[in-house]
C-alpha positions in Angstrom: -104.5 -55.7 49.7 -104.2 -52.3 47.4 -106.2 -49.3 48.6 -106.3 -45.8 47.1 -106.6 -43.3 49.8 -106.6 -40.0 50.9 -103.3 -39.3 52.7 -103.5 -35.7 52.8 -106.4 -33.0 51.5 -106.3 -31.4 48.2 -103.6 -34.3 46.7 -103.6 -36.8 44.7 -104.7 -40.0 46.3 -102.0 -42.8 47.2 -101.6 -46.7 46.5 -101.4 -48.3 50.0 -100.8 -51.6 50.8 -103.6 -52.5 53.8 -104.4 -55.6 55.9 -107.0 -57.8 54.4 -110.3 -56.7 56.2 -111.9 -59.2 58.4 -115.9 -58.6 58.6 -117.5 -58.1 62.0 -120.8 -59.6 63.4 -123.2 -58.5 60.9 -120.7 -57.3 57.9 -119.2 -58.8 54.6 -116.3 -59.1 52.7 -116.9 -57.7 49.9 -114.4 -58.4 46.5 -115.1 -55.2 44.9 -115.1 -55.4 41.2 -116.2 -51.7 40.6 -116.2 -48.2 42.1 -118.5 -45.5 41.2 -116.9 -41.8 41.7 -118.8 -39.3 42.5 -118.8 -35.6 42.8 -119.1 -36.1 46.9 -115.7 -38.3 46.7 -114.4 -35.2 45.0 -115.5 -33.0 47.7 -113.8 -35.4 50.3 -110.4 -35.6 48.3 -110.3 -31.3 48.8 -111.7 -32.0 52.3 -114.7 -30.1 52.0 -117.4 -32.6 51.9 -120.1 -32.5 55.1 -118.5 -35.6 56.3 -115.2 -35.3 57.1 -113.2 -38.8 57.5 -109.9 -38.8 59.7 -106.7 -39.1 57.7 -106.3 -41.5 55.6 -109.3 -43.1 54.5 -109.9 -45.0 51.9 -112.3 -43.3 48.9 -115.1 -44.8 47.0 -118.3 -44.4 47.9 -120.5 -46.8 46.2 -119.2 -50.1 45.1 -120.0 -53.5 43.5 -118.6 -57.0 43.9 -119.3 -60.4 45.5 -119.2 -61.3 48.9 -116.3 -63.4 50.0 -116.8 -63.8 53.6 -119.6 -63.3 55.8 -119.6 -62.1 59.2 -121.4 -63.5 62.5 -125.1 -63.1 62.2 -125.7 -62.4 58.4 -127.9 -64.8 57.2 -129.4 -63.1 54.4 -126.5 -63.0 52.1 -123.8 -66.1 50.7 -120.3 -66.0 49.8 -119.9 -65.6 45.6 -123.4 -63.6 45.7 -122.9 -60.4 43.4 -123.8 -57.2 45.8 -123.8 -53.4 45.4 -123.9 -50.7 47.9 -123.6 -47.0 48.8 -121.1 -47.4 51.7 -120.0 -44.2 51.8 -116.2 -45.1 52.0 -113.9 -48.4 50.9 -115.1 -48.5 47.0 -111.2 -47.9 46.2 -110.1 -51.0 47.6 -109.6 -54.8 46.5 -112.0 -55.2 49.4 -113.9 -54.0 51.7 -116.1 -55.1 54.9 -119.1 -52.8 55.4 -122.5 -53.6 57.5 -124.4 -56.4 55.9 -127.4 -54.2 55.9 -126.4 -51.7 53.0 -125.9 -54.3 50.3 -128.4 -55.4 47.6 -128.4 -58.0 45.2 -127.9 -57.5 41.8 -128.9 -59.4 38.9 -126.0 -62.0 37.2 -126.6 -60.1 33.8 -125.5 -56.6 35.3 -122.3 -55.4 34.6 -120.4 -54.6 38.0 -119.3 -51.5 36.5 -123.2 -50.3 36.3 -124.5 -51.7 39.4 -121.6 -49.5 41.5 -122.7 -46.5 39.2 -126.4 -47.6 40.3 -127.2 -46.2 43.7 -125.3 -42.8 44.0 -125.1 -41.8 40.4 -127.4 -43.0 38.3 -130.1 -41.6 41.2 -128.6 -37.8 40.8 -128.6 -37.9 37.2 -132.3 -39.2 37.8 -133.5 -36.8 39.5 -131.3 -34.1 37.9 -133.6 -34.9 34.8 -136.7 -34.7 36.4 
């Protein structure tokens, strides 16, 4: 599967070709449809976001998509339900397994686009506003 990732701070990111993730107990596979950029992913490309991921990581930190697989334990989510969730890494993927526990169902009549948007972005503009 394609991944953009950081490679090296403060440079463009890189097309890799990754193994398929497999989900743990208590993750999904998430197909993820959309990615939501933010200025924190920004911060991460230069390398000077509080969290600092070992090289190379995969960017993206809130996504939307459907679950493909489901991992040992999760019981509280199917395979083809549409998800979105702020998982602070793997948006800029095909897929992505990340904890069952972070992802929340979104309507069928949301566009993927604006559910990945949702959770990180659409919260700061939010309260930027206020």
């Amino acid at each position: 599967m394609r991944a953009m990732q950081v490679t090296a701070y403060d440079q463009p990111l890189s097309e890799q070709e990754l193994e398929m993730p497999v989900p743990a107990a208590g993750e999904v596979l998430i197909k993820v449809d959309a990615c939501g950029l933010n200025f924190g992913d920004l911060l991460m490309i230069k390398g000077t976001y509080q969290q600092k991921p070992d090289l190379p990581f995969t960017l993206g930190m809130e996504l939307s998509g459907s679950v493909a697989a489901v991992g040992e334990g999760v019981t509280d989510l199917a395979v083809g339900q549409r998800i979105a969730a702020y998982s602070g890494l793997l948006g800029l993927a095909e897929y992505a397994a990340i904890p069952a526990n972070i992802c929340v169902p979104i309507p069928d009549d949301m566009p993927a686009e604006d559910a990945a948007a949702f959770l990180v972005a659409y919260g700061t503009s939010h309260v930027a506003l206020d």
